[in-house]
KESEGU-731513 format. One record per atom (N, C-alpha, C): x negated, y negated, z negated. Coordinates in steps of 0.2 Angstrom, whole numbers, padded with zeros to 4 digits, always signed. Example, Ala and Ser with C-alpha at 12.3 -4.5 7.8 and 13.67 -1.06 7.14 Angstrom:
<pts>
-0066+0028-0039
-0062+0022-0039
-0066+0016-0039
-0064+0011-0035
-0068+0005-0036
-0064+0000-0039
</pts>
This chain:
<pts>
+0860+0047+0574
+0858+0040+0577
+0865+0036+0579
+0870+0039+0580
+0876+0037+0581
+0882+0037+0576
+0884+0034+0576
+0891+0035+0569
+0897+0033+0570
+0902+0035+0567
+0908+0034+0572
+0912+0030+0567
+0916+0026+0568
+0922+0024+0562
+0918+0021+0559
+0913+0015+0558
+0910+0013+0555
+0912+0007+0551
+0913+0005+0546
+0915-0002+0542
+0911-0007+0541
+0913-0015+0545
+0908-0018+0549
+0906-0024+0542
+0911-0025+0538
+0910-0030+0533
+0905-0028+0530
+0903-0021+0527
+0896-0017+0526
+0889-0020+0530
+0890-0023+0537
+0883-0023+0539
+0884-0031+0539
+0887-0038+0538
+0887-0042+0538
+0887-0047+0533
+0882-0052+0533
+0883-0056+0528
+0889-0062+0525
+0893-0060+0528
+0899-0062+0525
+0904-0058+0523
+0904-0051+0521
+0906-0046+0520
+0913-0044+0522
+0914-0046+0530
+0921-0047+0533
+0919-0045+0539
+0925-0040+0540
+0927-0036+0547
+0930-0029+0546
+0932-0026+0550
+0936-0017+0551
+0931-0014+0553
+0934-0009+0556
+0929-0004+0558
+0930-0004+0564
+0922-0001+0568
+0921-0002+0574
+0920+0005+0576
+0922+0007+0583
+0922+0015+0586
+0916+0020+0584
+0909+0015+0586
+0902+0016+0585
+0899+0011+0582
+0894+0016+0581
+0889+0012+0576
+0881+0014+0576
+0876+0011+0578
+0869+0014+0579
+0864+0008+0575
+0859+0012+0572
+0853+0010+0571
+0848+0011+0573
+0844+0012+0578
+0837+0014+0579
+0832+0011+0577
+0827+0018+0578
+0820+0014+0572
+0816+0013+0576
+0816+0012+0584
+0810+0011+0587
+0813+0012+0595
+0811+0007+0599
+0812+0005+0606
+0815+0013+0609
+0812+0017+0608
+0812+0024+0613
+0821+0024+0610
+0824+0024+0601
+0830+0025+0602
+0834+0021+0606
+0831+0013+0605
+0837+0009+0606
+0837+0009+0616
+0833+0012+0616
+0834+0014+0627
+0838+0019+0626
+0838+0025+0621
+0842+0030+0624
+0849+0026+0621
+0850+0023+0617
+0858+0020+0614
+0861+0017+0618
+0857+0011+0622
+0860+0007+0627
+0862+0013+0634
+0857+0017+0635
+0860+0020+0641
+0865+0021+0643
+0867+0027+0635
+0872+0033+0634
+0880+0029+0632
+0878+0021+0631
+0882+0016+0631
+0886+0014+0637
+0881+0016+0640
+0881+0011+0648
+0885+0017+0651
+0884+0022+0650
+0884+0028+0655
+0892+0031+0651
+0893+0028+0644
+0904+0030+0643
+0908+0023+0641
+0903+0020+0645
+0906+0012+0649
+0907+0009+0641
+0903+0009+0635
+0904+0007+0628
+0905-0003+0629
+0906-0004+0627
+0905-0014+0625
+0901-0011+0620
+0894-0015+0622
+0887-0015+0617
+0888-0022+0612
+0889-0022+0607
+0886-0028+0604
+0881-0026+0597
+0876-0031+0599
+0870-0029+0594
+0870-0036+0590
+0868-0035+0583
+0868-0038+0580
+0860-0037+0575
+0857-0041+0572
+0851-0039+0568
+0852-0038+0561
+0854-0046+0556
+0857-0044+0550
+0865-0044+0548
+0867-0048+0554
+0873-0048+0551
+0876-0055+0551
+0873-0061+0550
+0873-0065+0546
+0876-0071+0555
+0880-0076+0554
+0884-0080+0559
+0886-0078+0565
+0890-0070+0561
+0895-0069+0565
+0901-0069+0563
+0906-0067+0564
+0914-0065+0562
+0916-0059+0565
+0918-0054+0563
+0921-0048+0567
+0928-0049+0563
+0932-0045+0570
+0938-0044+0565
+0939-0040+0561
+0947-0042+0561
+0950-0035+0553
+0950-0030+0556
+0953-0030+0564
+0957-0023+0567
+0952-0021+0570
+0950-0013+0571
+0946-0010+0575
+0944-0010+0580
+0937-0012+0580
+0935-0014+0588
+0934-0006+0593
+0936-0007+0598
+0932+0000+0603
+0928-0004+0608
+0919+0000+0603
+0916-0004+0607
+0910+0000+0603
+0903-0002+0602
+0897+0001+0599
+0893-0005+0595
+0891-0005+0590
+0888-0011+0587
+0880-0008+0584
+0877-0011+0588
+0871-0009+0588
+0866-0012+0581
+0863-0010+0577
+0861-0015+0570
+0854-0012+0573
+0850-0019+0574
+0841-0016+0573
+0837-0020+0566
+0841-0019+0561
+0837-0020+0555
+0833-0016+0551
+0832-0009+0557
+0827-0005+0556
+0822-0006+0561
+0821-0008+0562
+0815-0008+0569
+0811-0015+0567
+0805-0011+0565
+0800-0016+0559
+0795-0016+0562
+0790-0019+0560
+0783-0022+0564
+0778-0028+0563
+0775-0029+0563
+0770-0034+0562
+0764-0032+0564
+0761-0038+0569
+0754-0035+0571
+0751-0041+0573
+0747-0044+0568
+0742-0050+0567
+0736-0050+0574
+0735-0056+0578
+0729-0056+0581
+0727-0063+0581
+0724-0066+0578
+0722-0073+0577
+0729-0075+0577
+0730-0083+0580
+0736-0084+0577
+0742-0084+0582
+0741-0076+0586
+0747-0075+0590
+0749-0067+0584
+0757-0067+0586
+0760-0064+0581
+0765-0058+0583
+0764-0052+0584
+0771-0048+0587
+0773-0047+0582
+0782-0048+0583
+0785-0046+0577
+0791-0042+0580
+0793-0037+0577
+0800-0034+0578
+0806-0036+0576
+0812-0034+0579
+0819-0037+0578
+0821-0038+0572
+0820-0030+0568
+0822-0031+0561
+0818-0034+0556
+0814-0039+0557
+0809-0043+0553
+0813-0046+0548
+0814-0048+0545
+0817-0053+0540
+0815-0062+0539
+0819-0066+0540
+0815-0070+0541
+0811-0072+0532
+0815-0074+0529
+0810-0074+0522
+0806-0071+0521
+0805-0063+0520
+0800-0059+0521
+0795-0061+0525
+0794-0060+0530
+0790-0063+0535
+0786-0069+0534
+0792-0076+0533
+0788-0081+0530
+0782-0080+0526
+0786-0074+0519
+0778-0075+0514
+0773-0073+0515
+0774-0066+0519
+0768-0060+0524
+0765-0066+0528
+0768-0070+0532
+0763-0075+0536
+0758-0079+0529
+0763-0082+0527
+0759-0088+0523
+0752-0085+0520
+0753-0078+0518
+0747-0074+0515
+0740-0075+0520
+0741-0075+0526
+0736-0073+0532
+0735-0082+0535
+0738-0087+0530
+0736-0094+0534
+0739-0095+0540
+0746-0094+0542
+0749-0094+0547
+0757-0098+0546
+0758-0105+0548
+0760-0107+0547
+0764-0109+0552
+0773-0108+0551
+0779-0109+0554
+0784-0107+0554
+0786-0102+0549
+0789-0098+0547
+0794-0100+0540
+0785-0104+0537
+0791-0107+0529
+0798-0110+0532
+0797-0115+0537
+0803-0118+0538
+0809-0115+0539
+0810-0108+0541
+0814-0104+0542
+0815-0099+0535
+0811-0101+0530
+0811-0096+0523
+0819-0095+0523
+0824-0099+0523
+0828-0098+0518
+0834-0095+0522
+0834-0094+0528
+0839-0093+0533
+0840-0084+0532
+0844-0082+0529
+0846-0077+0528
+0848-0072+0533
+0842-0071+0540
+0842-0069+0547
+0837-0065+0549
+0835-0060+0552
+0830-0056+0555
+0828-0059+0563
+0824-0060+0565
+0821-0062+0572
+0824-0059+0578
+0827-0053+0577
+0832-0053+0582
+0837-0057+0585
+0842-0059+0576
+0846-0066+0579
+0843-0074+0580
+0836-0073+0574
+0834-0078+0575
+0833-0083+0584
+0830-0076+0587
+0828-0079+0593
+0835-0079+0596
+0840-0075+0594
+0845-0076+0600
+0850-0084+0600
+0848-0087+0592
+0853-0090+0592
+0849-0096+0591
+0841-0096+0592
+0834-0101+0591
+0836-0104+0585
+0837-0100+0580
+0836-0103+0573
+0830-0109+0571
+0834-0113+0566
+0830-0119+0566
+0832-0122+0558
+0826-0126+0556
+0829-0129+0548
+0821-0132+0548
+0824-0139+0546
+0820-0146+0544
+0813-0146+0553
+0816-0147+0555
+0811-0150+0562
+0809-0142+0565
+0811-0138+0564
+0807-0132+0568
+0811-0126+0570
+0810-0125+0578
+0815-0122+0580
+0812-0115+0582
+0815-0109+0583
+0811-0103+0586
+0808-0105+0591
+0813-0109+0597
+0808-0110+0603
+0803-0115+0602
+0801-0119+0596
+0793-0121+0596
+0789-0116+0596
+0789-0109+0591
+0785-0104+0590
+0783-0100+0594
+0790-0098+0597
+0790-0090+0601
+0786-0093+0611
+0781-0088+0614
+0780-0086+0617
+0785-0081+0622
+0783-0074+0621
+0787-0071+0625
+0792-0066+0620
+0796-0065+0623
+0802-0059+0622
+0803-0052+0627
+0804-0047+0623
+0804-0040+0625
+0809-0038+0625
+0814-0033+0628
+0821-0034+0630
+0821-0029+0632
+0826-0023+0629
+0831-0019+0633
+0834-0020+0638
+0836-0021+0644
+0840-0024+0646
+0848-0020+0645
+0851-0021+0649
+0859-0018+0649
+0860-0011+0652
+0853-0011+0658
+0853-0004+0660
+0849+0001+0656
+0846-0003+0649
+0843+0003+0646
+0833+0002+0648
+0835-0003+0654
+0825-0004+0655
+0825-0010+0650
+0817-0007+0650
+0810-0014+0645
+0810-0019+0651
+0810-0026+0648
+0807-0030+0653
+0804-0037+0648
+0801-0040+0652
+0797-0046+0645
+0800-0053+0648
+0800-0057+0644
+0801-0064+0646
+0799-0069+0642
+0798-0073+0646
+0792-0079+0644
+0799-0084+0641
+0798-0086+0634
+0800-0090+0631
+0806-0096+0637
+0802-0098+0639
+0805-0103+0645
+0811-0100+0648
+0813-0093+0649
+0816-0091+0655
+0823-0088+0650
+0822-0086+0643
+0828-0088+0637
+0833-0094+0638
+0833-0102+0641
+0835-0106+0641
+0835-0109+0632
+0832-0108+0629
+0831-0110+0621
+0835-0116+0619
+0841-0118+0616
+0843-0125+0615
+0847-0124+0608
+0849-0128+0606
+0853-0131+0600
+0857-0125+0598
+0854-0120+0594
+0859-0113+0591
+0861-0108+0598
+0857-0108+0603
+0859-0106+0607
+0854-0104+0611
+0856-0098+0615
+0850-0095+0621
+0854-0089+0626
+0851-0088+0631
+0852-0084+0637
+0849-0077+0634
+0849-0076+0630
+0846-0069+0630
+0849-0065+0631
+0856-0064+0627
+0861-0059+0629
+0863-0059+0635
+0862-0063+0641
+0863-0061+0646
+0857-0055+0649
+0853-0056+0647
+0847-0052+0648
+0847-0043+0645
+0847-0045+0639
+0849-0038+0634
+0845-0039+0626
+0843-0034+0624
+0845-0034+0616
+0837-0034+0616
+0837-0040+0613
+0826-0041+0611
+0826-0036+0605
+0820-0031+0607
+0815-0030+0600
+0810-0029+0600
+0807-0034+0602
+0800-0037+0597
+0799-0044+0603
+0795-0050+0598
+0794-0056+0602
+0787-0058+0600
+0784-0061+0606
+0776-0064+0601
+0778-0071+0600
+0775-0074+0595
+0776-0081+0592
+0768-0081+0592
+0767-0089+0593
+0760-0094+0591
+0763-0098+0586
+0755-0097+0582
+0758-0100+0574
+0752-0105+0574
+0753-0109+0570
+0749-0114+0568
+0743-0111+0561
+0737-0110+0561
+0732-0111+0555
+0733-0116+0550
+0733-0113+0543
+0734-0119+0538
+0732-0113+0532
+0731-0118+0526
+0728-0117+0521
+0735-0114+0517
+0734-0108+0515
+0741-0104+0512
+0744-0107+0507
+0740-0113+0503
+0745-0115+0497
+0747-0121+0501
+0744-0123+0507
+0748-0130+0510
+0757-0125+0513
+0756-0121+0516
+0762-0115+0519
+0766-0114+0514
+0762-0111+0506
+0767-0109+0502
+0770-0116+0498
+0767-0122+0496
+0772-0127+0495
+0777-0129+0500
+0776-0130+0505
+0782-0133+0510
+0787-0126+0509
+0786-0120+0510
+0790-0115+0509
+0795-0117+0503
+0793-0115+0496
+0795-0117+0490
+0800-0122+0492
+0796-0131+0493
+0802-0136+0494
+0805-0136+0497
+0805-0132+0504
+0813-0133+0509
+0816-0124+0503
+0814-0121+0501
+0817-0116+0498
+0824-0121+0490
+0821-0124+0488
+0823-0129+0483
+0830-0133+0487
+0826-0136+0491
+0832-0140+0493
+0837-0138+0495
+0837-0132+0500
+0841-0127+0503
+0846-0123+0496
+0841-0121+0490
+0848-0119+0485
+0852-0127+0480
+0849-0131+0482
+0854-0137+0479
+0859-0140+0484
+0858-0139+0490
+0863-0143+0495
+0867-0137+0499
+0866-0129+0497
+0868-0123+0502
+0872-0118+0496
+0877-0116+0496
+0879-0109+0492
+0875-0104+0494
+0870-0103+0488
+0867-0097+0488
+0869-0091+0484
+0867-0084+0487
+0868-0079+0482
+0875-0076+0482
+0881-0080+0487
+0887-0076+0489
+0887-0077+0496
+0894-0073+0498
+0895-0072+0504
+0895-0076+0509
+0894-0076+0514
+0894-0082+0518
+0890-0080+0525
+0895-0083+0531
+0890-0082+0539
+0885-0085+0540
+0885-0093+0536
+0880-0096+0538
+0883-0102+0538
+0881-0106+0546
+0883-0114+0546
+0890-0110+0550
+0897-0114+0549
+0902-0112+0553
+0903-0116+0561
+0899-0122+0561
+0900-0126+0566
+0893-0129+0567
+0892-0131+0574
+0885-0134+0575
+0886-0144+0575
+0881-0146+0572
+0881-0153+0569
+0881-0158+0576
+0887-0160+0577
+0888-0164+0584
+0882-0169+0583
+0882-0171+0588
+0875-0175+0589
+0877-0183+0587
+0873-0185+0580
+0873-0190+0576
+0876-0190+0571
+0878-0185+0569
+0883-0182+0565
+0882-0176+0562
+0884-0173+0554
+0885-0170+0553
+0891-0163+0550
+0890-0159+0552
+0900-0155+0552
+0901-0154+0546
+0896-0154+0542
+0899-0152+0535
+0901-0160+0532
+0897-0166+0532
+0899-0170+0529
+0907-0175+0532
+0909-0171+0540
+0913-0173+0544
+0919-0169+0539
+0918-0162+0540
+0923-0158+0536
+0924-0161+0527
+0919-0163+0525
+0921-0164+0517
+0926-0172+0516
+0922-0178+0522
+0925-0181+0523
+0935-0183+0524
+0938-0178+0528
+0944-0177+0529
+0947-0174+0524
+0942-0174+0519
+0946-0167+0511
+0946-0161+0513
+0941-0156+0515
+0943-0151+0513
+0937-0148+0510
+0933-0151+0507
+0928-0147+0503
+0932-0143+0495
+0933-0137+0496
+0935-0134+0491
+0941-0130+0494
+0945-0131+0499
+0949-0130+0503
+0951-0123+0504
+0954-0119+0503
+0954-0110+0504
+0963-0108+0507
+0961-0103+0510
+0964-0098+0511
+0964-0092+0512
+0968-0087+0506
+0965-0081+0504
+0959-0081+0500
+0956-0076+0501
+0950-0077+0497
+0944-0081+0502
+0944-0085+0508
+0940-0088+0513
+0941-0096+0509
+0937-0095+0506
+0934-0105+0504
+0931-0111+0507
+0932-0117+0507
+0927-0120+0513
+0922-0122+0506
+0916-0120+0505
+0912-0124+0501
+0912-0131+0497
+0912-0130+0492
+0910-0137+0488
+0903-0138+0486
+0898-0135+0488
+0893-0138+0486
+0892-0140+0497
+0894-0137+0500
+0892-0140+0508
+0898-0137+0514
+0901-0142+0515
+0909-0140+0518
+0906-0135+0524
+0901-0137+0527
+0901-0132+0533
+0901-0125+0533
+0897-0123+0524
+0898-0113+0524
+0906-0113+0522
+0909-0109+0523
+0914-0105+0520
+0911-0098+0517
+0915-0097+0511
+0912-0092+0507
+0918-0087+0503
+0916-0081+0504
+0919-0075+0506
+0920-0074+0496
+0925-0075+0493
+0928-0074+0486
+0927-0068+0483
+0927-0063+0489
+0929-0055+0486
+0933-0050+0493
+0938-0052+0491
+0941-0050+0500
+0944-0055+0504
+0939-0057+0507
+0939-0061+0514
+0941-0058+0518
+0947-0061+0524
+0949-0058+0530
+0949-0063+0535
+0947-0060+0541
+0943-0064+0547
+0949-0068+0551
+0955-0066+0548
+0961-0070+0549
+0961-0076+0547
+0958-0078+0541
+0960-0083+0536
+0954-0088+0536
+0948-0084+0540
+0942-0088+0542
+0944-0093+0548
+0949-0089+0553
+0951-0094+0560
+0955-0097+0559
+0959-0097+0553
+0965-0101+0550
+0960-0108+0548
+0955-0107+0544
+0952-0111+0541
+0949-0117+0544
+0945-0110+0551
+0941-0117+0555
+0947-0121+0559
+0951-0121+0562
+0954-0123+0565
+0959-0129+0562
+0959-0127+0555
+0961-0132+0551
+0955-0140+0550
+0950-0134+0550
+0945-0140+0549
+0943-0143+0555
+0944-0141+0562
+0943-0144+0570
+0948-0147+0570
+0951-0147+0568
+0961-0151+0570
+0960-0158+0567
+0959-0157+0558
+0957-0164+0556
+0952-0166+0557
+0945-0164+0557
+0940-0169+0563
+0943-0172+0569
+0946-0169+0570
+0947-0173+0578
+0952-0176+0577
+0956-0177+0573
+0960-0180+0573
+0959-0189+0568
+0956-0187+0564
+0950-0192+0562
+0947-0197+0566
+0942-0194+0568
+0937-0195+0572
+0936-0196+0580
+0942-0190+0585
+0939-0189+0592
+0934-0184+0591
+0932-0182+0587
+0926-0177+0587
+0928-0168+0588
+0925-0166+0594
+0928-0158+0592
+0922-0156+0591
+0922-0151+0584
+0918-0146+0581
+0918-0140+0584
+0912-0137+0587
+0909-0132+0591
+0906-0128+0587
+0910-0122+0587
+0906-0116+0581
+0900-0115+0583
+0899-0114+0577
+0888-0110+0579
+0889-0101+0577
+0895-0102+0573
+0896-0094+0571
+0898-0090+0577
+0896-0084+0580
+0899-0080+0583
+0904-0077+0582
+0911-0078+0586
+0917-0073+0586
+0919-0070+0589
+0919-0063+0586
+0920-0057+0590
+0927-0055+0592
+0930-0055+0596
+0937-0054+0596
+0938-0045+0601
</pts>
């Protein structure tokens, strides 16, 4: 259940990072209580992650335990309220909903995230964000106890939420809206469409690297000032959409902070604008 020396570029969708002291999977609540404990109790730094996807870990070896719950599976339909577990997938999920007439998930088809980060980080794409959907969240807490929380009590905003102040959710109910499954399955398809002609699909990448300042957007800010195409080592800033950076082959998380910083320095200096990562950096 626990692994030691583990290689973290392996469990993230940007295939970059070192290796971290510990490593856990758990398949179900009973382990992830005893993990957090046994965490608590040889004083570990807990960071849990679901797929992997809008973070940055370093190159150099963290000491510390990184908890993955992209085992810990679930789905349990009752009219149109929805428990789902951490390791859900969001595009999987989408098509499983749309099957059963449930409708709010397409939007989030293309986000390459499990519901654990989704809720931590209230993923969102074309008008709809987790905290429209979710209800309540179920939580380990830091000392290893279950406790629930009513959506409201998260603070849900722009890429952002209190849960980690709380502890590591696995499983959340969501209310979904009734709809006829080929209305659910075309809206899926077209934002799936649009997302592979405006987003590098199919290689490495964290996700969005920065969040879109308000009336503005950080990618079109970034391409604006020339750096679309722009790299360092094998860390590229995209040409099809300046705000991913995408990982060549051996990407190093050095070359990722070189990069952003080059691209917050000319925004702001441009502009007056300073760009606010939405990627998590683990230092």
């Amino acid at each position: 259940m626990i692994f030691q020396n583990e290689l973290l570029k392996n469990h993230t969708t940007f295939k970059i990072g070192g290796y971290v002291k510990f490593f856990s999977k758990p398949k179900n609540v009973k382990e992830l209580v005893y993990v957090v404990k046994l965490s608590k109790d040889k004083n570990l730094r807990i960071i849990p992650i679901s797929n992997g996807s809008d973070i940055i870990f370093p190159d150099y070896e963290l000491n510390a335990i990184v908890i993955k719950l992209d085992e810990m599976k679930g789905i349990n339909i009752s009219d149109d309220i929805v428990e789902i577990f951490s390791g859900e997938g969001l595009p999987k999920l989408a098509i499983y909903l749309e099957n059963y007439g449930l409708s709010g998930f397409e939007y989030l088809y293309g986000i390459p995230g499990k519901i654990g980060g989704a809720v931590c980080k209230n993923a969102g794409a074309y008008g709809v964000e987790i905290k429209n959907l979710l209800l309540k969240a179920f939580v380990v807490n830091w000392e290893g106890e279950i406790i629930e929380l009513n959506s409201s009590e998260l603070n849900l905003r722009y890429r952002e939420s209190d849960l980690l102040k709380y502890g590591i959710l696995y499983k959340a109910i969501f209310k979904l809206k009734k709809d006829n499954p080929e209305n659910i399955r075309k809206r899926r398809e077209e934002f799936s469409e649009i997302r592979k002609k405006t987003q590098p699909y199919g290689i490495p990448t964290a996700g969005c690297m920065f969040k879109n300042p308000s009336g503005n957007s950080a990618g079109k800010l970034i391409e604006s000032v020339g750096l679309k195409g722009f790299r360092i080592g094998d860390i590229k800033i995209s040409e099809k959409h300046a705000n991913f950076f995408i990982n060549l082959g051996n990407g190093k998380a050095e070359d990722v902070l070189k990069l952003m910083e080059i691209a917050k320095k000319r925004v702001y200096e441009e502009y007056g604008i300073i760009l606010e990562e939405e990627v998590v950096i683990i230092k």
